[in-house]
C-alpha positions in Angstrom: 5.0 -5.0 -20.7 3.9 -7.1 -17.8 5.0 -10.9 -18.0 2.3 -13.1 -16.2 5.0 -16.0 -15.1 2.9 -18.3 -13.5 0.5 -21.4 -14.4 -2.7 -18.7 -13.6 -3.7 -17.5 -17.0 -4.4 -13.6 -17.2 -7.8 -14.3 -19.4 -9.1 -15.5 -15.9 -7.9 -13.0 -13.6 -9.9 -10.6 -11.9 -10.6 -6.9 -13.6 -9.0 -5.8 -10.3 -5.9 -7.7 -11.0 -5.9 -6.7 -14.9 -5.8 -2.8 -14.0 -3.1 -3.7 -11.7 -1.1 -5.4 -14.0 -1.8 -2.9 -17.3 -0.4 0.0 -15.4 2.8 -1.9 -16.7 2.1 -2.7 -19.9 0.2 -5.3 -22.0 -0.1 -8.6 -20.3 2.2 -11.3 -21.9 1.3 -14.9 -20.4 4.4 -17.1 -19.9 3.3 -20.5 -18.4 5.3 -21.1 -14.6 7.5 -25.0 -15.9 6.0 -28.2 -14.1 8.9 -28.6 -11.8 9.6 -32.5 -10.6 10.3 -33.3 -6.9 12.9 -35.5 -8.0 14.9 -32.5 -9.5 18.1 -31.2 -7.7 18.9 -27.5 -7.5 21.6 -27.6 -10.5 18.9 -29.1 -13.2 16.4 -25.9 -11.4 19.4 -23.2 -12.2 20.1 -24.3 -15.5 16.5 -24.2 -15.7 16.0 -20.6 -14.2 18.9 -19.7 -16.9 16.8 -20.7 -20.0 13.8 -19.6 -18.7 15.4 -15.6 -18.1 16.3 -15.6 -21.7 12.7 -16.5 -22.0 11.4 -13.7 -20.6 14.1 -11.1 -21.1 13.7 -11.5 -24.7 10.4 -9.5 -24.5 11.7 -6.6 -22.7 9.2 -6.4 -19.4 9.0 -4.2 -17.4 7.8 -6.1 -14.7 7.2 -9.5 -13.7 4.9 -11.7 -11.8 6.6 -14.5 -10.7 4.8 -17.5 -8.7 5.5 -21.2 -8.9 7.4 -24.0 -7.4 9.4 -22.3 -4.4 13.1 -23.0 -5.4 12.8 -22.1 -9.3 10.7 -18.9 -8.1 13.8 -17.8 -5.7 16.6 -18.9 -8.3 14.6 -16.7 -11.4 13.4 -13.6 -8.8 17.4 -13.1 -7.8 18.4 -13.4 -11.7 15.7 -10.6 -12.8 16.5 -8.7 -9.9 20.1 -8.7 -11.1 19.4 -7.8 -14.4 17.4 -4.6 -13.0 13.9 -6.2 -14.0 10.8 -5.5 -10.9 9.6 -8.5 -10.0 6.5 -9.0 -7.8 3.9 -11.0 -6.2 0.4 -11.8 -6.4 -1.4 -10.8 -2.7 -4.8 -12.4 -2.2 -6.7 -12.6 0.5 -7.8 -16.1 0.8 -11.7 -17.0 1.9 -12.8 -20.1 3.1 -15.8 -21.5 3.6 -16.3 -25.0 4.8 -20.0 -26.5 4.9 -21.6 -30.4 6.1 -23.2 -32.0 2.6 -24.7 -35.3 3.2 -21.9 -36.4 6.0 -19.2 -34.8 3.4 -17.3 -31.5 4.7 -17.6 -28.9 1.7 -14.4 -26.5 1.5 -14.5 -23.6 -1.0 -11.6 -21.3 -1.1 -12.2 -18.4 -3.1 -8.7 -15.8 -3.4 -9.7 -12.1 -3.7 -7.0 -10.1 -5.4 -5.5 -7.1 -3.0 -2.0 -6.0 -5.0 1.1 -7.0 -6.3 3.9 -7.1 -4.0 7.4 -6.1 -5.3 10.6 -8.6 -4.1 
């Protein structure tokens, strides 16, 4: 099983990015937690701990994991530790910027090159 944990559902990836992930397993989405600014790192840990049982419940064999910078690192080095692959989403990120009536246009579009292990 691949766990998709991050706020990017799989139903809109790329087919690129589907065969990618499948060569784990079936796809299991697990929505990335909105994370306040105001939170200190013990309330992320605790957080991080709840969210492992989370995912380890389903047995993955690999995990995408991609959010808010400090959670990310905190539940990367748990799955590590419990000898789960963790990896990355690498894009390639277009942009394209255009004038529209005296407005500046940006488009950014993210092409899908691999997953990256930690």
């Amino acid at each position: 099983m691949f766990i998709n944990y991050t706020n990017h559902p799989s139903e809109k990836w790329s087919l690129k990015q589907l065969e990618a992930a499948q060569k784990y397993g079936e796809i299991h989405d697990i929505p990335f937690p909105v994370v306040s600014p105001e939170m200190g790192n013990e309330e992320l840990i605790k957080i991080a701990g709840n969210e492992l049982i989370k995912i380890t419940i389903k047995k993955p064999d690999c995990v995408l994991c991609q959010g808010e910078a400090v959670l990310s690192h905190y539940l990367v080095s748990i799955l590590k530790e419990n000898g789960i692959k963790v990896v990355a989403a690498c894009s390639r990120r277009n942009v394209n910027e255009r004038n529209e009536n005296g407005k500046t246009i940006k488009s950014i579009e993210f092409e899908f090159i691999q997953f990256r292990e930690y």
